[in-house]
N, C-alpha and C positions, 0 to 999 in steps of 0.2 A: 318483380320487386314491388312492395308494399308501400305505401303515403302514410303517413299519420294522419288522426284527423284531424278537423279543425279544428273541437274544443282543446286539443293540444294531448289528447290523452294516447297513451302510447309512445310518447316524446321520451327519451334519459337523454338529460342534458348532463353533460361531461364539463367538468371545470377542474383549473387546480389546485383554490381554497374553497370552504365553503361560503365567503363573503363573496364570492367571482356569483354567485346564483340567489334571488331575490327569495324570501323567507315562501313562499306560495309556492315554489319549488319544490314538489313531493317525489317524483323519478329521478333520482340525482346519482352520478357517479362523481365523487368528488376523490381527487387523484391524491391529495396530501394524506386523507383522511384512511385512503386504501393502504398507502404504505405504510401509514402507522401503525396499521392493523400486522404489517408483516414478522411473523414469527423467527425461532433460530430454525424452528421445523422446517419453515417454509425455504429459509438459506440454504442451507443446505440438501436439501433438496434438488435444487439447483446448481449448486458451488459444484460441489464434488463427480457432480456426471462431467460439466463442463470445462472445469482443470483439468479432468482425463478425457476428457475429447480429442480424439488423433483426425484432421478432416482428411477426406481421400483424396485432396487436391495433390498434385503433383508441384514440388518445389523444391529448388536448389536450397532453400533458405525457409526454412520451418516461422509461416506467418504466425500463425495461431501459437506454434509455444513460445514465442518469444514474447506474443505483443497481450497475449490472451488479458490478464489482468487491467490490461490497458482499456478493453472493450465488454470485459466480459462482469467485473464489480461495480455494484452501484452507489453512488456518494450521495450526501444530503445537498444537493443543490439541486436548483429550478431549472429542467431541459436536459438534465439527466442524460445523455445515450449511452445506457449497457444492455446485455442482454440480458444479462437477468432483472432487469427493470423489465422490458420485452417482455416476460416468461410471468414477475410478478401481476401485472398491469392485464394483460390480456388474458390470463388465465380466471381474477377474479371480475373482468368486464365481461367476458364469454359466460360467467357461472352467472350475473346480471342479467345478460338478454335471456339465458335459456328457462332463468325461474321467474321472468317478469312477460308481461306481454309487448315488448319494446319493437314498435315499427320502422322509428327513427332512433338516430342519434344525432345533439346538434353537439358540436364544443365551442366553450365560449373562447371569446378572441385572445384570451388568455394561455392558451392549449400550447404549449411547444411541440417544435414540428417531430420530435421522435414520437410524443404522445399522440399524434395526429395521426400520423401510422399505423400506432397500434389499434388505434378507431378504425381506420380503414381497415385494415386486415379481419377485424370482428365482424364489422358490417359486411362486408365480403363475404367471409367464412357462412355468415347465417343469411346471406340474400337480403339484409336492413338499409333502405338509405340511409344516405348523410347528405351532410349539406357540403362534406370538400371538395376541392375539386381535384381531378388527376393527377398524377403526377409527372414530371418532368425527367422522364424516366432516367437521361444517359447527361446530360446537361451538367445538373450539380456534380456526380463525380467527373467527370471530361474537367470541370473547371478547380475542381479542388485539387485533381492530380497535377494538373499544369501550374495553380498558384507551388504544389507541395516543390517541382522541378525546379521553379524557380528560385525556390528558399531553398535550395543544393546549391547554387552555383557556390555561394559562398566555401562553402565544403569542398568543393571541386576544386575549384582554383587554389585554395591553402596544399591540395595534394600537388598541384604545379610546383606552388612557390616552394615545397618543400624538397621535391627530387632537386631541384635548383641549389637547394642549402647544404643538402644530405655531403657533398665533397667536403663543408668545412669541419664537420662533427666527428668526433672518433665515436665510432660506433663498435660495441663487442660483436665479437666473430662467433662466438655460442653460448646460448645460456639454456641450461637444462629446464628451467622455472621463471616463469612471466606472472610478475605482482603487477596488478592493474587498482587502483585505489578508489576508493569511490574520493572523486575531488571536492574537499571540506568535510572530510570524515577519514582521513588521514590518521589518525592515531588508534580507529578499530586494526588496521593492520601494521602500521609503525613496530609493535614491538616484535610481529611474528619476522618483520623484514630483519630486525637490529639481530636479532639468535639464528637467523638462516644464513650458515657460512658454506654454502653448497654456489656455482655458478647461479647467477641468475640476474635480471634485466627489472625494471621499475618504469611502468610505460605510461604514460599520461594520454586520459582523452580528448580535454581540448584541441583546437584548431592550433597546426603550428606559432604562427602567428598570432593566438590569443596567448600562449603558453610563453613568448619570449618573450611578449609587450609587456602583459598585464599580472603574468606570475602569481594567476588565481590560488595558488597553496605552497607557497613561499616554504613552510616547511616541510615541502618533499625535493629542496633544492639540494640538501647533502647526501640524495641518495641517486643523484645522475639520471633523473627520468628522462624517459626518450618520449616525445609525442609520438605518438603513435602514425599519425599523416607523414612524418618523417621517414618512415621505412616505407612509405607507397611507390608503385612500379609503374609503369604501362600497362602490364598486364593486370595488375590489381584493377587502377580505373575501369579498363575494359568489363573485368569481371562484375564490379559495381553496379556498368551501364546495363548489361546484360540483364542481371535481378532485377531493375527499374523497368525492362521492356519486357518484361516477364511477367511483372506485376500488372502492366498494362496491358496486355494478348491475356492475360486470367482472371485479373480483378476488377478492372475498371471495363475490360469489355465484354468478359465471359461471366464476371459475377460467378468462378467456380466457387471461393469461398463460403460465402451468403448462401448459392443454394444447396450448399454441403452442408451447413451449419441448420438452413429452415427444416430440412429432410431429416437431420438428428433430432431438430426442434417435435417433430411430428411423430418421430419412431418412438419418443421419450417421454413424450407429455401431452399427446395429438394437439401440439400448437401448431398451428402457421399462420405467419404470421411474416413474407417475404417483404414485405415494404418497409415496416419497421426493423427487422434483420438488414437488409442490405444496409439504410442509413445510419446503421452503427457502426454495421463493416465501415462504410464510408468515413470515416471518423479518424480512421489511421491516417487518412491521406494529407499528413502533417511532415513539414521539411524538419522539426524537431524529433520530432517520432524516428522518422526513416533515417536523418542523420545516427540515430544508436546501433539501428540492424546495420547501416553500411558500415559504424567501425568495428561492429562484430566481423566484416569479411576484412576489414584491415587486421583484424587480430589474428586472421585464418593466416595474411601474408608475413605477419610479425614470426605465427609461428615455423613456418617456414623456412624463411631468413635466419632463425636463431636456431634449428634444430630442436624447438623446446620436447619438452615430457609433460611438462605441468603448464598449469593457468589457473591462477586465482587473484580472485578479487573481492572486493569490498562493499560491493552492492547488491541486492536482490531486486534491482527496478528491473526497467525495459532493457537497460543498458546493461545491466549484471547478467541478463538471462542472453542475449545478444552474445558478451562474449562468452559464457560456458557452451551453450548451445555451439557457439563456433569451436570451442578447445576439444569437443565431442565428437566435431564433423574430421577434425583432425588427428584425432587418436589419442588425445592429450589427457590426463586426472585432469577432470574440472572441479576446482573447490572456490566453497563461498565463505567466506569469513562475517557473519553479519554487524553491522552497528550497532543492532541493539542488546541490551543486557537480559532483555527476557525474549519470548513467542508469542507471536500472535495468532491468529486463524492463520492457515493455510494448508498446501494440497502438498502431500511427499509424490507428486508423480514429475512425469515427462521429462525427467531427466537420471542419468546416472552419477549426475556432478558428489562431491561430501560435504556437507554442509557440517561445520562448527556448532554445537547449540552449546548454551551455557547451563545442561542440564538435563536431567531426562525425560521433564515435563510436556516435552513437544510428543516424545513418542508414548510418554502415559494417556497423552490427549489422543492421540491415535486410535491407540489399541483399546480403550474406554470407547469415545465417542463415536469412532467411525471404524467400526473394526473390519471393514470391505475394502476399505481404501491402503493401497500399499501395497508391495509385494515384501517379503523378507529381505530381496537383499536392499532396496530402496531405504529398510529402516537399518541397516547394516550402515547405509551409508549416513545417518544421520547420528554423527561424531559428539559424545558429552564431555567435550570439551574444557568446557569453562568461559569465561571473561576475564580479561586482566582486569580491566576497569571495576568491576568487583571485587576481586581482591584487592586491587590497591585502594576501593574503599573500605573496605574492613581493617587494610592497616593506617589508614590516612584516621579512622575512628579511635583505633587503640594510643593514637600517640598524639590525639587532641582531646581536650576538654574543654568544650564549647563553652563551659561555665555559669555562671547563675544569671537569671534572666532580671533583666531592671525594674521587673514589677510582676505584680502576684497576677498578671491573666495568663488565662491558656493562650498562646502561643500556636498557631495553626498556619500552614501552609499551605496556600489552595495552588496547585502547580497546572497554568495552562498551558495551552496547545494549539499548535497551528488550524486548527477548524475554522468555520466560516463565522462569519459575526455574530450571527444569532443563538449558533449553540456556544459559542464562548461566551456569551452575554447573558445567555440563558442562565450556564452551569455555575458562573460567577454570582448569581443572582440569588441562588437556589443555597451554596455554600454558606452565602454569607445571610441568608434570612433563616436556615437551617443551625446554625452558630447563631443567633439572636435567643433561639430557646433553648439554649442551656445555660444552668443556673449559675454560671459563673462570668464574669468578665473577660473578654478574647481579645486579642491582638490577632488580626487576620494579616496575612504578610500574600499577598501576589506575588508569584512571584512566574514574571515571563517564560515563555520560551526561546529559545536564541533567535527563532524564524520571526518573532515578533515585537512590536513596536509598542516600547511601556506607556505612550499617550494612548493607547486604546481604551488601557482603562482607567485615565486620569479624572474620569466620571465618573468612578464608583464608586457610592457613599456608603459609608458604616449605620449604624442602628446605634441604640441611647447604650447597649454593653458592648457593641463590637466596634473596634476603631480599624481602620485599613490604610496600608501600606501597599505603595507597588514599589517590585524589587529586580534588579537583572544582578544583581549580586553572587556571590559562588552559590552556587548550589548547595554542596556538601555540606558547608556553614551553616546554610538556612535550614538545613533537614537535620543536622545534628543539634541545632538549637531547638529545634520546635517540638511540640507535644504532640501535634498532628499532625497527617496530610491530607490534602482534599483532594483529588484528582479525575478526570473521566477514565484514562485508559492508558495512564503513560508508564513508560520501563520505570518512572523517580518510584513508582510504587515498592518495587524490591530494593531501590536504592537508600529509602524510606530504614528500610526493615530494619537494615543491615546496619544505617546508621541509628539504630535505636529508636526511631519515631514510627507508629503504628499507623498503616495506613485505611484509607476507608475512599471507596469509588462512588462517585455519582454521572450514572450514566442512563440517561431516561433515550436515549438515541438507537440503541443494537437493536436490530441487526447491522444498522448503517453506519453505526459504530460500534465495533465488534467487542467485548472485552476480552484481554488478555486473558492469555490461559492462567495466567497465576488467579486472576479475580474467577474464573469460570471456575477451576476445581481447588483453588485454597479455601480458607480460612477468614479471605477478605470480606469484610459487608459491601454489597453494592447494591447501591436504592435506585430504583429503574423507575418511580414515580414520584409527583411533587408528595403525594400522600407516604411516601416512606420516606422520605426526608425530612416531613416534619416528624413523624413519630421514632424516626430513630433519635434524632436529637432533643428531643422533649423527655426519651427513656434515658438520653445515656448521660451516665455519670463519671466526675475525674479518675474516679478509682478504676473502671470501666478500662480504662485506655493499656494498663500493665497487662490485663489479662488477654485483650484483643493482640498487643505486639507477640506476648509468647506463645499465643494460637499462629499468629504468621512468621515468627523466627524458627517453629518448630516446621512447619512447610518448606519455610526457604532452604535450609538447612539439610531437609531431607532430598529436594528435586536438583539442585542448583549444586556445578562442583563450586568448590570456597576455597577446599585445604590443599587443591594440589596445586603443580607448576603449571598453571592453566597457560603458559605462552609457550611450554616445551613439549604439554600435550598436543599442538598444534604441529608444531617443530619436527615432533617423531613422526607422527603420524605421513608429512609429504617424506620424509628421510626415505621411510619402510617404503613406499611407492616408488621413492626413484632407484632403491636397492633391488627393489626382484624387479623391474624393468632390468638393470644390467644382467641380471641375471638370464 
């Protein structure tokens, strides 16, 4: 192993702004500055091997397709651990030592410990010192598994208190179909439950004990949910314990995962990169996390106990994938009903579940973008459903007239989103100095997200033509009043369309903020720099706005079902599933 020398030359000093390193700083790997550089080439790239990655670990309980997203996409925050951060970071650090003459590498004290690893693993890989020190090989996961055990008990003992309870409850004796709802998003499946007159059961995931106290979604009280810890056994527990000491004899001691995963890393990409892989693996070792997979094995006993055929539910999280992946292991149609009214990025593999889209833009995005990815029947199963919530805004527009505005400005909705402060502060910033240049007077209306708190932006000031409002007001209201919308990446985009108001994205974030597919292949403008933001709003003009809406009414109209019974397209489709089962 090689020294740097004195004069310092040969040094790449790793930081993660470029203010973290003093201006005489000429060898620099500056970690903000790489990711910026990160393309959609570059994502994908990546995304698509790693969503179809099957590891050859042995498991009752499939880690990887359940929790993958969880470990494996990368967010705009400081300390990062995914893998594809891993894959990004070390790939363009490796292409740094090999075209530089680089003896050392220091990181400045700024360095998060995933980023630290992937120094390590470079310098490794190429025989370069550093300045860190070893690592603590078996320590931090032994103490993260034991905090994650502890944050069970809770979960554990609500399965006590519940066999305890289970005598006072009348419980049904069979249901062909188990609705699982995502809890606070009750209404994406509410009407598919209200038209399903077949047997079937409505099962809640909270803890028994949080679900009688606290009655987190009050309006799925007239449909008799059963907690789900309410049907737990002995033998369930036991089965629970089992996967827990399974996960320990494999992950926390064997590291099968991690070096299942560095060895694909290497077959695919010649990464390796084992120090940074493991401490991401490590990253599951959370009592919230594992809490989802174990009531994915309580769904196994739910289905069970009820003789079901079906399972669906309302979520596409850890917790959505938890229980289809279980309705799978069981023999059961797993379907997903999603919450949102459009698609985003994502992977059609690793499972057989039917997913609902509100259209057939998911699989035009497919078979365009990534035509390797998928098998036939996987797009078979991606169902062009519809959304009710669509339609019922299309007729909730026909039989309002938002009416005439109280004053001659353009009228503009900038609709945020739960992001982190800086890009919500950013994009706010950008909308509303981007509406300064054009030639007319604007009413800018904020208007929140439900996940968000309208004092966040009770500091944000207007310009001499733009005046600003912040609003948690109905939605529909504000997009059928308005001329505009401004948005990064949200579904209000189609909802925009549909109620008459022409939408336009400002997203200087993708890959790490991905746009929807309606913005990727419509009609939409989306300004990915401060420099199109200003020239798009400095070109466009009022007239401008009729023409951009029936460029995007003509998209939405074409990808998106509208006209049919989108909650009976739903309805038929489990019907035909549980008819040739009897058969």
């Amino acid at each position: 192993m090689v020294s740097a020398n004195s004069d310092g030359s040969g040094v790449l000093r790793v930081a993660v702004d470029p203010e973290d390193l003093s201006d005489d700083v000429s060898t620099r790997f500056v970690i903000s500055d790489e990711l910026a550089d990160v393309s959609m080439a570059d994502w994908d790239k990546y995304y698509y091997p790693l969503a179809a990655y099957e590891p050859e670990t042995d498991s009752p309980i499939p880690l990887y397709r359940t929790m993958w997203r969880h470990f494996v996409v990368p967010h705009l925050t400081e300390g990062d651990s995914s893998l594809m951060r891993v894959a990004f970071l070390h790939s363009r650090l490796s292409d740094r030592v090999k075209s530089e003459d680089v003896e050392t590498i220091r990181c400045h004290e700024n360095v998060p410990e995933t980023d630290r690893k992937i120094v390590a693993d470079v310098a490794s890989q190429y025989d370069i010192s550093t300045q860190l020190t070893p690592d603590s090989r078996d320590r931090t996961d032994l103490l993260a598994f034991c905090w994650m055990i502890a944050g069970l008990v809770p979960f554990f003992l609500d399965q006590v208190l519940s066999m305890l309870l289970r005598p006072l409850v009348a419980l049904p004796e069979q249901a062909d179909t188990i609705f699982v709802p995502a809890v606070g998003r009750f209404e994406s499946m509410q009407p598919v439950i209200d038209r399903f007159d077949r047997d079937h059961v409505v099962l809640a995931t909270p803890l028994t004990i949080v679900w009688y106290l606290k009655n987190p979604t009050p309006e799925m009280n007239a449909y008799d949910p059963i907690p789900a810890n309410l049907l737990s056994t002995p033998r369930n527990i036991v089965r629970q314990l089992t996967f827990l000491k399974r996960v320990w004899t494999q992950e926390v001691r064997g590291r099968e995962l991690a070096t299942d995963l560095n060895d694909f890393f290497q077959r695919e990409w010649g990464i390796n990169s084992p120090r940074a892989i493991q401490h991401t693996v490590s990253q599951i070792y959370q009592a919230d996390v594992f809490r989802r997979i174990l009531v994915g094995i309580q769904i196994e006993n739910s289905i069970e106990r009820f003789g079901s055929k079906q399972v669906t539910t309302g979520t596409g999280s850890m917790l959505g994938r938890a229980i289809l992946n279980a309705a799978e292991r069981r023999g059961c149609t797993p379907y997903y009903i999603p919450h949102s009214v459009t698609a985003g990025h994502f992977a059609p593999i690793q499972s057989e579940r039917i997913r609902f889209f509100p259209g057939t833009l998911a699989e035009h995005h497919l078979r365009k973008s990534v035509p390797d990815v998928g098998s036939q029947e996987e797009f078979d199963n991606m169902k062009p459903a519809g959304r009710p919530y669509l339609t019922d805004l299309r007729s909730w527009v026909d039989s309002n007239n938002p009416g005439e505005d109280i004053d001659d400005r353009l009228r503009v909705v900038i609709g945020t989103q739960t992001y982190d402060d800086s890009v919500r502060e950013r994009f706010v910033s950008l909308a509303i100095a981007g509406l300064g240049r054009l030639d007319v007077p604007v009413r800018a209306i904020i208007k929140v997200h439900p996940g968000e708190d309208p004092e966040f932006y009770s500091d944000v000031k207007g310009t001499d033509s733009v005046t600003v409002t912040v609003t948690d007001a109905n939605l529909w209201a504000e997009l059928g009043a308005a001329d505009l919308l401004l948005t990064v990446n949200s579904n209000i985009g189609i909802e925009a369309v549909l109620a008459g108001t022409p939408c336009v994205c400002i997203n200087l974030w993708e890959p790490f903020i991905l746009d929807m597919l309606y913005a990727r292949h419509g009609p939409f403008p989306v300004l990915e720099s401060e420099e199109s933001v200003e020239t798009f709003f400095s070109e466009l003009r009022v007239e401008d706005l009729d023409s951009i809406l029936n460029d995007e009414k003509a998209f939405v109209n074409k990808y998106f079902v509208l006209e049919e019974d989108t909650v009976q397209n739903v309805v038929d489709e489990m019907y035909r599933d549980l008819d040739e089962r009897a058969h």
